[in-house]
C-alpha positions in Angstrom: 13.8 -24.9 6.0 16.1 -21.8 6.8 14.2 -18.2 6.5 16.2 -15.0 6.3 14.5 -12.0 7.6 15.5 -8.9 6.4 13.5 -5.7 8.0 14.4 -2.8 9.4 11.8 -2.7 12.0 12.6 -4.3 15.3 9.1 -4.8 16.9 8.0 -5.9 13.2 10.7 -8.5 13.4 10.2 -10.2 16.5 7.0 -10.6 16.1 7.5 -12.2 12.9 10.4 -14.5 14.9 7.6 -15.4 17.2 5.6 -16.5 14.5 8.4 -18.4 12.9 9.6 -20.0 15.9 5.6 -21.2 16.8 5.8 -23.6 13.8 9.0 -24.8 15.0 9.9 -25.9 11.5 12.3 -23.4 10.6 16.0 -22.2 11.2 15.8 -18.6 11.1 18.0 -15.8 10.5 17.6 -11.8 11.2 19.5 -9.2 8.8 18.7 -5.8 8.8 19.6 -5.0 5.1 20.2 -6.9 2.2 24.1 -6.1 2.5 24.3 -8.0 5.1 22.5 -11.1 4.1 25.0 -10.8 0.6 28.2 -10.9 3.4 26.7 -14.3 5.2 27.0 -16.3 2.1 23.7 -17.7 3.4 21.4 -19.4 0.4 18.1 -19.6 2.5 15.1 -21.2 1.5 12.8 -18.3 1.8 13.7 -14.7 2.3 11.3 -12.5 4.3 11.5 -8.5 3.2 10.4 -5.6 4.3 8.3 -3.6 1.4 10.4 -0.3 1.7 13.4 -2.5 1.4 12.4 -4.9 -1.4 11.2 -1.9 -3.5 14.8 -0.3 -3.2 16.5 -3.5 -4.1 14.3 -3.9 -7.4 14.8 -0.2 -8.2 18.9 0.3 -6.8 19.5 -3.3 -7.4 18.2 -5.6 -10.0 21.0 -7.9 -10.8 21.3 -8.4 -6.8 17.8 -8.8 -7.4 17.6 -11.5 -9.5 20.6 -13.5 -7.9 18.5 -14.0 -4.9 14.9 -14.5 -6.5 16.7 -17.5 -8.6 18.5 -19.0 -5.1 15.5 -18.5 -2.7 11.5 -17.7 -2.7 11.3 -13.8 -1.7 7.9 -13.2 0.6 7.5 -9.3 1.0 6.2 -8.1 4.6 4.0 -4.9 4.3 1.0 -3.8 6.1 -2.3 -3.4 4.6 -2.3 0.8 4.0 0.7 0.2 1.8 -0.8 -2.7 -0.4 -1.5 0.4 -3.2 1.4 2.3 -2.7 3.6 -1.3 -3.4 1.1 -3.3 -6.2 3.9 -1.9 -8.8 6.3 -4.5 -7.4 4.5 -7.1 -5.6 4.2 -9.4 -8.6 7.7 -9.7 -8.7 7.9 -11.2 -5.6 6.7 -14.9 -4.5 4.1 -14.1 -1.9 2.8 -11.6 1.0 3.0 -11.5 4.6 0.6 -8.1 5.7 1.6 -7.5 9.6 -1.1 -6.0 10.4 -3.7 -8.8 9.3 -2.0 -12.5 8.6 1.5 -12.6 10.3 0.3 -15.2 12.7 0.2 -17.4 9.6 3.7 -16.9 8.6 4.2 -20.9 8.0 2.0 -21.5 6.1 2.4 -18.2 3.9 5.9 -19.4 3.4 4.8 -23.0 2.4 2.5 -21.6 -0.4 5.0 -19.0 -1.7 7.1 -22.1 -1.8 4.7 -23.5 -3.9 3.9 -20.7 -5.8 0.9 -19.5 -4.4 0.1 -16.5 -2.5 -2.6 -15.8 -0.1 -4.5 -13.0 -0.7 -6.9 -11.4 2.2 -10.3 -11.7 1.1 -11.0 -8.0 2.0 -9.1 -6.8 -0.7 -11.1 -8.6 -3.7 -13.8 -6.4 -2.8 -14.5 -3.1 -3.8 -14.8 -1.8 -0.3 -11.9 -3.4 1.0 -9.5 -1.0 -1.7 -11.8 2.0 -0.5 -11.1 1.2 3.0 -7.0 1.3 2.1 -7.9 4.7 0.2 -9.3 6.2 2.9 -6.4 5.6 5.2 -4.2 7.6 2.6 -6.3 10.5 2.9 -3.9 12.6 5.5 -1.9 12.6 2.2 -4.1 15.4 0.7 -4.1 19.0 0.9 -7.3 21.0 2.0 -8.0 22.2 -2.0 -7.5 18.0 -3.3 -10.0 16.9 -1.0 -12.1 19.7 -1.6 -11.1 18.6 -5.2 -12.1 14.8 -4.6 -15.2 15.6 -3.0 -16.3 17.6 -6.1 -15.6 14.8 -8.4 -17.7 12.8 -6.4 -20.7 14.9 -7.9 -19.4 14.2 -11.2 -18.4 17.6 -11.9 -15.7 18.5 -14.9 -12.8 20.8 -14.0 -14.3 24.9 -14.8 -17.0 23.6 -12.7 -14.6 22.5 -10.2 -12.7 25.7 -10.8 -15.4 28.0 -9.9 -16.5 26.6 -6.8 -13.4 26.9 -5.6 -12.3 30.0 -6.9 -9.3 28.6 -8.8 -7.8 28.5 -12.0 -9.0 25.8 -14.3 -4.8 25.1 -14.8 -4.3 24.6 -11.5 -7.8 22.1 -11.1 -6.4 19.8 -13.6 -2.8 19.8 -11.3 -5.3 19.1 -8.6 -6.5 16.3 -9.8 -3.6 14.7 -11.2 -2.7 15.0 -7.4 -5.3 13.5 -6.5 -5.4 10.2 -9.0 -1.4 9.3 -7.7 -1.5 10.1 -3.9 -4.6 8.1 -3.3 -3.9 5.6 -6.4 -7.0 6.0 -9.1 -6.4 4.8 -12.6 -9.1 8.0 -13.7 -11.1 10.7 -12.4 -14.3 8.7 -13.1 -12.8 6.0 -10.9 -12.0 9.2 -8.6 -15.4 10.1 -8.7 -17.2 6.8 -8.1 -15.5 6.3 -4.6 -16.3 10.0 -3.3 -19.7 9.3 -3.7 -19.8 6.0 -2.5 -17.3 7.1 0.8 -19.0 10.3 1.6 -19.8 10.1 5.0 -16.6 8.2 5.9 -14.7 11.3 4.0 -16.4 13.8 5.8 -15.9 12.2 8.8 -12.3 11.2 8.2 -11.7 15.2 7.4 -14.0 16.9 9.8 -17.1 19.3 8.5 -15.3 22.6 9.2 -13.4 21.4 5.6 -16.7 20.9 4.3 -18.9 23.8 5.2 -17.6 26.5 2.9 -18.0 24.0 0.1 -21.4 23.4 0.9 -22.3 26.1 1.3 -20.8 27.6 -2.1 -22.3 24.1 -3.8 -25.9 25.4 -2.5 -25.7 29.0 -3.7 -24.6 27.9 -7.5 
């Protein structure tokens, strides 16, 4: 079977090489973008993408796209903090390889995303696995969202919200919008749910000095 891998990250690469070459079952090939695997001419079996890289050639490049998902089976390499960023485009592609948790399986990823299958860590078919991907994504809020989250966790509507923070209702609802993209929430119930059910891991993840002046306002009202 010939693989093509085509990402951009070196150490990311060889490790996956290593992998690779451990079955011993595969001729293997290393691109660093897509351009160049189009100039080899190569048809490989299986191509192995970076996540960044796959989502730019769906978005910049669907005909290019669709040329190589009819020629070869296309298994997407991502680690596990970007599963929720990515789950837009990951059905379009035949399986998964996460770097961080299941590289060392590579062949036989390959061999079910051959067959059709894709292996899925169990973590993420529970609830707390998805929180645990959330709260890696919290550096991606400012002070007033997570204040914001941490308020929805109490099941609070957005005046309420507004006066403990001493903001505009407007800019609440802009908050929470915020909030529901960066850290991937279909609604502020769901919102909600996991700020209650993380609150000790978020206010360790963000320290209590963010905390305090919250408190303390949620105590006076």
């Amino acid at each position: 079977m010939h693989v093509c891998l085509v990402v951009d990250d070196d150490t990311i690469a060889d490790h996956l090489v290593s992998a690779l070459e451990h079955g011993g079952r595969h001729r293997i090939s290393v691109f660093h973008d897509i351009a160049d695997l189009q100039q080899s001419n190569i048809t490989p079996d299986a191509i192995l993408i970076g996540v960044q890289q796959f989502a730019a050639l769906r978005e910049n490049e669907p005909m290019v796209y669709l040329r190589l998902s009819r020629r070869s089976r296309i298994v997407v390499v991502l680690s596990s903090r970007e599963l929720l960023d990515a789950a837009h485009i990951l059905a379009f592609a035949d399986a998964w390889v996460f770097q961080d948790i299941n590289s060392d399986r590579i062949n036989e990823l390959i061999d079910l995303g051959l067959e059709g299958h894709c292996l899925m860590p169990k973590q993420f078919l529970s609830r707390l696995g998805v929180d645990e991907i959330r709260l890696t994504l919290l550096p991606r809020l400012s002070d007033v969202e997570f204040q914001t989250l941490l308020l929805l966790g109490q099941g609070l509507n957005n005046r309420t919200i507004a006066d403990q923070l001493d903001l505009s209702e407007a800019v609440i609802k802009s908050m929470v919008r915020s909030v529901l993209s960066k850290l991937h929430f279909r609604n502020r119930t769901e919102a909600g749910v996991f700020a209650a059910r993380q609150q000790p891991s978020l206010e360790q993840a963000r320290g209590s000095e963010t905390l305090t002046p919250l408190a303390m306002r949620t105590s006076e009202g």
